[in-house]
C-alpha positions in Angstrom: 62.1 112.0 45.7 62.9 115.8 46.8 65.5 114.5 49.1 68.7 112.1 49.3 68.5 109.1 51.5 65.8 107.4 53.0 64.1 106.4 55.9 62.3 103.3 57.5 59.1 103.1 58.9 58.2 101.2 62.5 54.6 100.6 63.6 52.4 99.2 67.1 49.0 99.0 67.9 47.8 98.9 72.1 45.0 99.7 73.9 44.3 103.7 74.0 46.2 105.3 76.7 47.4 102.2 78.2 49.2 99.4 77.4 48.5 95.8 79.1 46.8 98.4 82.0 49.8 100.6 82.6 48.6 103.0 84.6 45.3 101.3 85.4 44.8 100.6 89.1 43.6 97.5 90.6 45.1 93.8 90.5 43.7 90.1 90.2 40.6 89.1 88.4 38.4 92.5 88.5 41.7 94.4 86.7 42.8 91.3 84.0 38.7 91.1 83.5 38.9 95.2 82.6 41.7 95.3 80.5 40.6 92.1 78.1 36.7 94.1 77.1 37.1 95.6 73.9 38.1 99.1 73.6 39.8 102.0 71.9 43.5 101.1 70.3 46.2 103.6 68.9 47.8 102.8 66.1 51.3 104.0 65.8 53.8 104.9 63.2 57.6 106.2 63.7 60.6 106.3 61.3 64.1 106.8 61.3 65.5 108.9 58.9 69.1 108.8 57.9 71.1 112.2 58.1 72.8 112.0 55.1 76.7 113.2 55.4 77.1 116.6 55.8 80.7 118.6 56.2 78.9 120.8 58.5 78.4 118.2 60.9 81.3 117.2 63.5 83.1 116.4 66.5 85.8 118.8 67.2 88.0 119.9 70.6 86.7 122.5 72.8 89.5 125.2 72.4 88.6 126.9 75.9 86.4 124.1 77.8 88.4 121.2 79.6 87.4 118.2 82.2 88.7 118.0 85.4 91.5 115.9 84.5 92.3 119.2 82.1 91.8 117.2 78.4 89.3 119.3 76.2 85.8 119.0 76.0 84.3 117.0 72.7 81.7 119.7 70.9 79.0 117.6 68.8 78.3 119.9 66.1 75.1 118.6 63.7 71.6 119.8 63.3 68.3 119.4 61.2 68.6 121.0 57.3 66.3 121.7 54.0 66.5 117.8 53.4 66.0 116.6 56.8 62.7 118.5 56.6 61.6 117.3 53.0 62.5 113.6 54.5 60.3 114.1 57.6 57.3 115.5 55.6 57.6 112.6 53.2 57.1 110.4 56.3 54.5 112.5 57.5 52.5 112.4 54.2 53.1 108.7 53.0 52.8 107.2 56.6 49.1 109.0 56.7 48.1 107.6 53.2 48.9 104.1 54.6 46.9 104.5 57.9 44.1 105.9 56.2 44.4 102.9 53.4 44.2 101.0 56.6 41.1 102.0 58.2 42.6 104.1 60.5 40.6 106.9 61.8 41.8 110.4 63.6 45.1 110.6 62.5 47.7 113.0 64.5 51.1 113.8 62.5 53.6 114.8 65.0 57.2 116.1 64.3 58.5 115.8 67.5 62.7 117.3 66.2 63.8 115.5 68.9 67.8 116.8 69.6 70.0 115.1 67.2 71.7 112.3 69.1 68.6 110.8 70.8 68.3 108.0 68.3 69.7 104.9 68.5 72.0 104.3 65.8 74.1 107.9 65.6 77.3 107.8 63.2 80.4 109.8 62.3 82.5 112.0 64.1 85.7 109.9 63.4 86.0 110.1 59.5 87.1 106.9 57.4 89.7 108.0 54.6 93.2 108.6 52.9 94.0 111.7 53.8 94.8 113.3 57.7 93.6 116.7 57.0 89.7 115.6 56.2 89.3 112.2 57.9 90.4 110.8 61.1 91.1 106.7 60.5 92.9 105.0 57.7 90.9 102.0 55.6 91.9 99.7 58.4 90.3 101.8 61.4 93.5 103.3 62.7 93.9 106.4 63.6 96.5 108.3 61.0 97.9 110.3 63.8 98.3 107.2 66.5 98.6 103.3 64.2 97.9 102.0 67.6 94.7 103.2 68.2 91.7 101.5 66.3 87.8 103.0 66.2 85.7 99.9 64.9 82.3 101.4 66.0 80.2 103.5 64.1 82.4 106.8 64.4 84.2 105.7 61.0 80.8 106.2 59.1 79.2 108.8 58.0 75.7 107.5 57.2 73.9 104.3 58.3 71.3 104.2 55.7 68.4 103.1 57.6 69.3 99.6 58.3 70.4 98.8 61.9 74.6 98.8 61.5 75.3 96.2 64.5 76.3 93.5 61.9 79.0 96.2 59.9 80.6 96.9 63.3 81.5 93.1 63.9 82.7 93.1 60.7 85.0 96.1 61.1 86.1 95.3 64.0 87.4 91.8 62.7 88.6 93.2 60.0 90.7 95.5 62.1 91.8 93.0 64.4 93.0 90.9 61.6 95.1 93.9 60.8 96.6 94.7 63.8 97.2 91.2 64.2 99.5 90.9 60.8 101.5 94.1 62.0 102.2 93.0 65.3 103.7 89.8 64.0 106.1 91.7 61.4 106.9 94.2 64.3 105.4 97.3 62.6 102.8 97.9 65.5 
């Protein structure tokens, strides 16, 4: 492969331009009758690609824009590169092979570079590692700067692969919680 990481591939099928007669007018027996004759379908095919880690992209302060309560503003730094490209036109061409190896007929490849942050399963932004000056929390999810503040979400990582994380984030946060559990009984938090 031309590029690092991977990406995952979702599909659907539903009636052309409607779905189950969204946007169909009528009701009762004359509308159900319509919308069960054979038709046109669309076949579908997304993916979600994983943004591979990148130095370039972060969360920093805002050194000039503040909230009405005067804390700084968080600035979400992270944008498309070379690879994210190669990754989406891999899509593009594989996912094209398989509808056509599946009959399907008229195919429309669409790139939509939807902003960064629109997906579902975003990550990073709070670094995971042993030093202050290029990561944020320690291998237990604390914060170096504050040992009573934990970030068990997905902040920590930097990548999720292309598996959904939801399962990871339990585990981190018992993990963390087990933890702070242990210092608080020796006194240390």
């Amino acid at each position: 492969m031309p590029f690092q990481g991977g990406y995952m591939t979702f599909f659907g099928a539903s009636r052309a331009g409607w779905s189950q007669g969204v946007g169909m007018a009528g009701a009762g027996a004359t509308f159900k009758d319509r919308i069960t004759r054979p038709g046109p379908w669309t076949v579908s095919m997304m993916m979600q690609g994983e943004t591979v880690p990148k130095w370039e992209n972060h969360v920093r302060l805002s050194p000039d824009r503040r909230d009405k309560w005067g804390i700084p503003l968080l600035v979400t730094s992270v944008g498309y590169d070379k690879n994210d490209d190669l990754l989406t036109q891999d899509f593009l061409e594989q996912g094209e092979a398989m509808l056509a190896a599946g009959g399907v007929k008229d195919i429309v490849k669409n790139d939509s570079r939807q902003a960064l942050g629109l997906d579902i399963h975003e990550m990073g932004g709070v670094r995971m590692g042993r030093d202050p000056r290029t990561s944020m929390v320690n291998a237990t999810h604390q914060l170096h700067s504050c040992s009573n503040v934990f970030v068990t979400d997905g902040a920590c990582m930097t990548t999720t692969g292309t598996q959904n994380p939801s399962l990871t984030y339990m585990a981190m946060s018992a993990r963390a919680v087990a933890h702070a559990v242990e210092e608080m009984k020796k006194g240390q938090l």
